[in-house]
N, CA and C atoms as a LAMMPS dump frame, in Angstrom:
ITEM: TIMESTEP
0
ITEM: NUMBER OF ATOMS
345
ITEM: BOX BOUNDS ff ff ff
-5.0000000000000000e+02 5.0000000000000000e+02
-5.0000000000000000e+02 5.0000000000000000e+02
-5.0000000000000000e+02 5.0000000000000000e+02
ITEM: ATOMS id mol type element x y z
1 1 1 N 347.554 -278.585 -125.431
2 1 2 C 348.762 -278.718 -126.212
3 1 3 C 348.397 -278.851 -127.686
4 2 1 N 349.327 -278.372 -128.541
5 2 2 C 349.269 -278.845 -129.619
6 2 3 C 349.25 -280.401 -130.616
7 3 1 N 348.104 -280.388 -131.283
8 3 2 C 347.778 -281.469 -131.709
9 3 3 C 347.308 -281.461 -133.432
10 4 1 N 348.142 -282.463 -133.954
11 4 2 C 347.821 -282.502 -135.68
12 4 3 C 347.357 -283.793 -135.894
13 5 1 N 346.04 -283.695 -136.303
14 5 2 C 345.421 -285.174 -136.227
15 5 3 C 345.637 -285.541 -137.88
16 6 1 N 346.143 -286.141 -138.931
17 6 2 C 346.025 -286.731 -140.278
18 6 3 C 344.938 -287.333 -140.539
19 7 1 N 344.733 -287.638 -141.909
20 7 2 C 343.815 -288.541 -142.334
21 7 3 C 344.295 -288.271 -143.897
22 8 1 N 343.589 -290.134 -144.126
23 8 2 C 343.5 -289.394 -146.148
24 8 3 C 344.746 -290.37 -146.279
25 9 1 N 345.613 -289.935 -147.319
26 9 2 C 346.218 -290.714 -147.684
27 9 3 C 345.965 -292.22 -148.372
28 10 1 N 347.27 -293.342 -148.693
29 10 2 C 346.874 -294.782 -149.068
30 10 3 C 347.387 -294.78 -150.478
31 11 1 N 347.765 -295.386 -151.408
32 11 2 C 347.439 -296.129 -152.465
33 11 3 C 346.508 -295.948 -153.756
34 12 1 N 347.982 -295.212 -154.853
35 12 2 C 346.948 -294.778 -155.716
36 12 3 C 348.066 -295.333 -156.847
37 13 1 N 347.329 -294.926 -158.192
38 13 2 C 347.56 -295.293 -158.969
39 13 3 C 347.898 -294.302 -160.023
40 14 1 N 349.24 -294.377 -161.036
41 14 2 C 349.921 -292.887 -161.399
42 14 3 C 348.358 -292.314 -162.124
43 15 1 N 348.779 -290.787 -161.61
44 15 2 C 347.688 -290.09 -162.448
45 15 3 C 346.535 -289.945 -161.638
46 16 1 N 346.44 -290.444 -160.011
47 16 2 C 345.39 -290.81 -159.391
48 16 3 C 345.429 -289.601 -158.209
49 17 1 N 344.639 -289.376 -157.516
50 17 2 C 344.485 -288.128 -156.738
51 17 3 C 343.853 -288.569 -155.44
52 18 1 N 344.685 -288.063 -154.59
53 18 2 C 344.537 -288.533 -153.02
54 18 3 C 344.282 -286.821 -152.385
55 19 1 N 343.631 -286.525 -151.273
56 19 2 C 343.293 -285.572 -150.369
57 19 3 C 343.802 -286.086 -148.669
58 20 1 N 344.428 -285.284 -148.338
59 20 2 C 345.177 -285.206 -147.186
60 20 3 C 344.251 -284.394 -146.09
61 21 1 N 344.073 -284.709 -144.855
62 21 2 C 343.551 -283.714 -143.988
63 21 3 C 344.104 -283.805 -142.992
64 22 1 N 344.317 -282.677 -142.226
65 22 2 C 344.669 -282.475 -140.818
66 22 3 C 344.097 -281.254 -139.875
67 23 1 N 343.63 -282.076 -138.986
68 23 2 C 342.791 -281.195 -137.663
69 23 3 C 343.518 -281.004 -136.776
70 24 1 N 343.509 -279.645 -136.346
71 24 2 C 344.588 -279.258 -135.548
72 24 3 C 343.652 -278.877 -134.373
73 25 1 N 344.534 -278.514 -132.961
74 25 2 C 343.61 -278.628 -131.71
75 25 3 C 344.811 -278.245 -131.093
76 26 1 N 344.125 -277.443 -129.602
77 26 2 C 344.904 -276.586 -128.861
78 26 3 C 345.882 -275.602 -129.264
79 27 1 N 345.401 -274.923 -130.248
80 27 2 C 345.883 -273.076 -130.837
81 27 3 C 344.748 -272.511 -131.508
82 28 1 N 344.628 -271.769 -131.646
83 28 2 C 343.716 -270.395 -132.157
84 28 3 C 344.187 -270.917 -133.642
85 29 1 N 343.278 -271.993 -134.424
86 29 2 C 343.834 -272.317 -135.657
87 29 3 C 343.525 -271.424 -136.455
88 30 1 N 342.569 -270.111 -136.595
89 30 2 C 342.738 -269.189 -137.639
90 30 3 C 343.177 -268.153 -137.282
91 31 1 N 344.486 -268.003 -137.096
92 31 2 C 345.82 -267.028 -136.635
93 31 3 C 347.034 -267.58 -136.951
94 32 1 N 347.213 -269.074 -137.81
95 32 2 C 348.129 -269.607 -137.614
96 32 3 C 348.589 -270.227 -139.443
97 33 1 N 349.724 -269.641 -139.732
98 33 2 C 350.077 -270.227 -141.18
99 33 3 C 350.116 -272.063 -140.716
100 34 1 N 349.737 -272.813 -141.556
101 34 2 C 349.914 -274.111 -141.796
102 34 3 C 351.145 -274.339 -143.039
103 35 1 N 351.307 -275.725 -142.511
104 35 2 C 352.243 -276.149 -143.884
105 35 3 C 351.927 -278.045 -144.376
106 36 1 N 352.635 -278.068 -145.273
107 36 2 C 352.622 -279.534 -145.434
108 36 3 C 354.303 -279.782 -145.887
109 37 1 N 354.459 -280.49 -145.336
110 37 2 C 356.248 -281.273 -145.627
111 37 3 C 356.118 -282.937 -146.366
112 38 1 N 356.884 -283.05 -146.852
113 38 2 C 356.855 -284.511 -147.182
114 38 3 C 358.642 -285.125 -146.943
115 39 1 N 358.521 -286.555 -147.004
116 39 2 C 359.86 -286.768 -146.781
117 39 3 C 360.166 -288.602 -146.966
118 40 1 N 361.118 -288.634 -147.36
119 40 2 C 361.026 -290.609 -148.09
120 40 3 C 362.368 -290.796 -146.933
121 41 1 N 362.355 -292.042 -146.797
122 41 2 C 363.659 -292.093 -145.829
123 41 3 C 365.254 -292.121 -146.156
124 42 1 N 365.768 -291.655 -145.341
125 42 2 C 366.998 -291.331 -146.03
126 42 3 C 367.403 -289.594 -146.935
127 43 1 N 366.408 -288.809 -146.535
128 43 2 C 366.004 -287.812 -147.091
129 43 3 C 365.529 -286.78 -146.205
130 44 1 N 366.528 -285.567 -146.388
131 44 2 C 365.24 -284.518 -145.585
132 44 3 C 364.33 -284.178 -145.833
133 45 1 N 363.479 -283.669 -144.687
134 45 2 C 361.711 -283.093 -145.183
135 45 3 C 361.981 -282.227 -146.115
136 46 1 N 360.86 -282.343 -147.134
137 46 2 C 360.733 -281.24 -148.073
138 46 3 C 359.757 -280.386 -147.921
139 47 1 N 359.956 -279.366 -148.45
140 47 2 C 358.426 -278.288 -148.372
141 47 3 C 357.771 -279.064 -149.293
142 48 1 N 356.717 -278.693 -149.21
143 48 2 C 355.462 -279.041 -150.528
144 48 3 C 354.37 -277.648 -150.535
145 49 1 N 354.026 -277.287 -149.631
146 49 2 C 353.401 -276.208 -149.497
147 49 3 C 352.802 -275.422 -148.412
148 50 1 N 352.466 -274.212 -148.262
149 50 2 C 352.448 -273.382 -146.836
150 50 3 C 351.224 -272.382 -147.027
151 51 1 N 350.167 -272.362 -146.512
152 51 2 C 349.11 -271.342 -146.724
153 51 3 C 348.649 -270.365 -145.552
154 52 1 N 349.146 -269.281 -145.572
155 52 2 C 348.722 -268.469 -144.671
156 52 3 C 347.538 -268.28 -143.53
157 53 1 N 347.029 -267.831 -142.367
158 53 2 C 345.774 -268.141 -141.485
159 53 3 C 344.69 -267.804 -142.403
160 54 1 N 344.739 -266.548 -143.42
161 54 2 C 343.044 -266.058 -143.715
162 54 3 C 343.551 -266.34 -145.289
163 55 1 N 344.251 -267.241 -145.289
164 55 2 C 344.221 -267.527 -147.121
165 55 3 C 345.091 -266.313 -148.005
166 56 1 N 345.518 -265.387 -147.991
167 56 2 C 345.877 -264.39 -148.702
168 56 3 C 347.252 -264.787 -148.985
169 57 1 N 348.69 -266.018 -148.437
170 57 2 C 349.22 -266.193 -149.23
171 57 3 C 349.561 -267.918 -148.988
172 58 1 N 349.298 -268.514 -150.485
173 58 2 C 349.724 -269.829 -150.802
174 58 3 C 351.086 -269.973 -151.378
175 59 1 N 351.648 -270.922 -151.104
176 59 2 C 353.037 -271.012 -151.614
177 59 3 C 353.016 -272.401 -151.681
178 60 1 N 353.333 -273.442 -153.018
179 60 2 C 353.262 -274.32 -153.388
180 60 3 C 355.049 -274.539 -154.105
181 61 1 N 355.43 -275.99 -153.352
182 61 2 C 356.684 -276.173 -154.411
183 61 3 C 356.659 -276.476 -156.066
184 62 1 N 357.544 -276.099 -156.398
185 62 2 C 357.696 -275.675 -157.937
186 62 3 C 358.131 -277.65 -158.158
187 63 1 N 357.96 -278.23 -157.671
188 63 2 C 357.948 -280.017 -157.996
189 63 3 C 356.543 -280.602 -157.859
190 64 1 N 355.551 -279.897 -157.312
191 64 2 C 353.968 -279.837 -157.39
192 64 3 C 353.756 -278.852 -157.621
193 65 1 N 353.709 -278 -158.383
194 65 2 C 353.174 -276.724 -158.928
195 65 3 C 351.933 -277.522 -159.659
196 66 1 N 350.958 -276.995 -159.917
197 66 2 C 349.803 -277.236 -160.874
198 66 3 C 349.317 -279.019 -160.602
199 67 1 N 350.171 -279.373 -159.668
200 67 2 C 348.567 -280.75 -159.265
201 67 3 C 349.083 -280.652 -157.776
202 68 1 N 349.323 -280.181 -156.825
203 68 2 C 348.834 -280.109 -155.148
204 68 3 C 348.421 -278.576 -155.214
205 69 1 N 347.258 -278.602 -154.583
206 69 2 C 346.91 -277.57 -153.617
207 69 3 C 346.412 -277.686 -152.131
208 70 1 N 346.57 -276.187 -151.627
209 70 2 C 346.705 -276.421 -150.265
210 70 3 C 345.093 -275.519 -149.815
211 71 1 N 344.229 -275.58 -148.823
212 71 2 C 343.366 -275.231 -148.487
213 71 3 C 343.283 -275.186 -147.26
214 72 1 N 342.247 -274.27 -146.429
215 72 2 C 342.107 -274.282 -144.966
216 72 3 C 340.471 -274.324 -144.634
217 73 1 N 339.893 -274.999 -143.494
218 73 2 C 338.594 -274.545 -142.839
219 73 3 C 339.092 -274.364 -141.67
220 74 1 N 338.975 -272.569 -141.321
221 74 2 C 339.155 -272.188 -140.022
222 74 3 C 338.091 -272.63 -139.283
223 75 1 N 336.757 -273.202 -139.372
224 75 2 C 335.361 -272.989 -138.911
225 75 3 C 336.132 -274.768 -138.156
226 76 1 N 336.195 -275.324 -139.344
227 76 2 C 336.758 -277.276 -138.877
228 76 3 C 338.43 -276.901 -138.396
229 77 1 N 338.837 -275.958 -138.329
230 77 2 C 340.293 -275.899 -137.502
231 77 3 C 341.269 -277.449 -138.778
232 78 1 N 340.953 -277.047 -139.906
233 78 2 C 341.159 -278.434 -141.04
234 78 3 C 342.116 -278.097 -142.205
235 79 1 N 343.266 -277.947 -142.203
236 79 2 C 344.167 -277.656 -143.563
237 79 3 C 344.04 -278.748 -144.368
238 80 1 N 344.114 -278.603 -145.643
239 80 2 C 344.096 -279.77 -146.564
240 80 3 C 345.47 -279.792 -147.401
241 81 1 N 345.391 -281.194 -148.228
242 81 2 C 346.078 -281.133 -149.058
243 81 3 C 345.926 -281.544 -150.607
244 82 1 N 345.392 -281.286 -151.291
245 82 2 C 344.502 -282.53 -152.538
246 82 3 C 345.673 -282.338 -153.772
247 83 1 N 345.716 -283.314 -153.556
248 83 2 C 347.212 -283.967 -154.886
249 83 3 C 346.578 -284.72 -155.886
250 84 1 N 346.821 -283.989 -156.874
251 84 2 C 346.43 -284.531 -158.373
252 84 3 C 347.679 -285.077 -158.975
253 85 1 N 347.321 -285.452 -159.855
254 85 2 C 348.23 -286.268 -161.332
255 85 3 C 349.163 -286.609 -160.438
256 86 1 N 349.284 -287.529 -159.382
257 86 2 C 350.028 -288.177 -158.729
258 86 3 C 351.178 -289.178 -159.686
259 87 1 N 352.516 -289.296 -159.486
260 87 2 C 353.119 -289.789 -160.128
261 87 3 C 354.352 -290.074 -159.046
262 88 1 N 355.333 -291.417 -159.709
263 88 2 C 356.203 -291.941 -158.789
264 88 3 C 357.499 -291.642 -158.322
265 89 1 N 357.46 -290.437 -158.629
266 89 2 C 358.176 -289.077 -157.884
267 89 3 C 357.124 -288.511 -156.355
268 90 1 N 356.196 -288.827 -156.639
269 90 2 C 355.382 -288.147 -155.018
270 90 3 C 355.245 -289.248 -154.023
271 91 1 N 355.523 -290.568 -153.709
272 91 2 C 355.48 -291.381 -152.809
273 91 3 C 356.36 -290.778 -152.043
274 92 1 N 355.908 -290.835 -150.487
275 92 2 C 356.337 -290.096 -149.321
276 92 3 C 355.333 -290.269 -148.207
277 93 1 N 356.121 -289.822 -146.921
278 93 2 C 355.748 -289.494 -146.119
279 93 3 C 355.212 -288.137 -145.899
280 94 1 N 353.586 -287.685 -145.819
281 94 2 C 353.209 -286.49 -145.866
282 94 3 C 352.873 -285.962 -144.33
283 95 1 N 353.397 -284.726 -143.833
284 95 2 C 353.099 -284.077 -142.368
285 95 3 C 352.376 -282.635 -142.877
286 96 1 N 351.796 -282.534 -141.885
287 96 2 C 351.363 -281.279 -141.523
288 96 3 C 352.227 -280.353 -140.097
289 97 1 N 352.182 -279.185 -140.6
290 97 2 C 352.594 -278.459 -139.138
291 97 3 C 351.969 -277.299 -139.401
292 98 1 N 352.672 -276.733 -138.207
293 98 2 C 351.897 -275.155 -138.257
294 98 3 C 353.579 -274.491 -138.253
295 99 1 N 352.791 -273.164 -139.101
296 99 2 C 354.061 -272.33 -139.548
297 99 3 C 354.564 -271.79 -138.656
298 100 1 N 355.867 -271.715 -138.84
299 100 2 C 357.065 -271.051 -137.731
300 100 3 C 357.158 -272.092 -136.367
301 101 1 N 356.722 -272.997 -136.7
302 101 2 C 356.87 -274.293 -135.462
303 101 3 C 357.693 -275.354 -135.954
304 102 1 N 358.678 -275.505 -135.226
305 102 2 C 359.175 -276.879 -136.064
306 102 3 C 359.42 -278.011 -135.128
307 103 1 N 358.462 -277.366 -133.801
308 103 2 C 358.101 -279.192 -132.804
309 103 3 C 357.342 -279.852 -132.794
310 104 1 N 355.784 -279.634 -133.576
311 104 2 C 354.761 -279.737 -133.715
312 104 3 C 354.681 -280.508 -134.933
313 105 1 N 354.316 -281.894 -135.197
314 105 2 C 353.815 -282.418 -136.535
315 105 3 C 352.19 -282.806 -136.255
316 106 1 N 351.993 -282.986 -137.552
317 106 2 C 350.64 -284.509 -137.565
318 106 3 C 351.69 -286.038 -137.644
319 107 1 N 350.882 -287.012 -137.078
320 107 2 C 351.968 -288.037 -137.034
321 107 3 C 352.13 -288.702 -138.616
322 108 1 N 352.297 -288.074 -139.606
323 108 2 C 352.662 -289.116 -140.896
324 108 3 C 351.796 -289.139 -141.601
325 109 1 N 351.597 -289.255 -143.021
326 109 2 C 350.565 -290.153 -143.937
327 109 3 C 351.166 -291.027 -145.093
328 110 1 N 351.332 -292.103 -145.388
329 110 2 C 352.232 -292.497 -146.112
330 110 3 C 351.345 -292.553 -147.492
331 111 1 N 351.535 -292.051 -148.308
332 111 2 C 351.071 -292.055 -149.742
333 111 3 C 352.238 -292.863 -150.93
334 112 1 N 351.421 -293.621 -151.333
335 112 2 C 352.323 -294.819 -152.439
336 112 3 C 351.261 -294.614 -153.969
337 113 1 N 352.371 -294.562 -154.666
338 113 2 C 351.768 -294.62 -155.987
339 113 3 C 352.248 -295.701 -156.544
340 114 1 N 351.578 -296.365 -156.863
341 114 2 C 352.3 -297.701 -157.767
342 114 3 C 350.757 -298.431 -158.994
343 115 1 N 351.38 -299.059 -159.874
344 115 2 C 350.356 -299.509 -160.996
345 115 3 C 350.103 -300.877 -160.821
């Protein structure tokens, strides 16, 4: 079955840069677009960003444009997420899924920015 393991996340400080990971298990992970969602409560998930199986297309939201990017190791079955210039607009709940799935998460990463 499908499985999104997290890691990463925690407690940063504005301007501070956290890396997100998630290992995925039971699918052919380099055949498969990934994504990352985020979401605060009381709020629907948001996109944040979506990177294709062999890398050829990234799509990043225009509210992290130029400090998240998104990355893959098909070899570690491992999408990333590395968030720069973190600021207190990005505290959230961060998921991973795989694209065109919407039963499948990683269970959560809660990322807090505070000074």
């Amino acid at each position: 079955q499908v499985q999104l393991v997290q890691s990463g996340g925690g407690e940063v400080q504005p301007g501070g840069s956290l890396r997100l990971s998630c290992k995925a298990s039971g699918f052919t992970f380099s055949s498969k677009g990934m994504k990352w969602y985020r979401q605060v409560p009381g709020k629907e998930r948001e996109f944040v960003a979506t990177i294709s199986a062999h890398e050829d297309f990234v799509r990043v939201a225009d509210s992290v444009k130029g400090r998240f990017s998104i990355s893959r190791d098909n070899l570690q079955s491992t999408v990333y997420l590395q968030m720069n210039s973190l600021n207190p607009e990005d505290p959230s709940t961060y998921s991973c899924g795989v694209w065109g799935d919407a039963e499948h998460w990683g269970q959560g990463t809660q990322v807090t920015v505070s000074s």
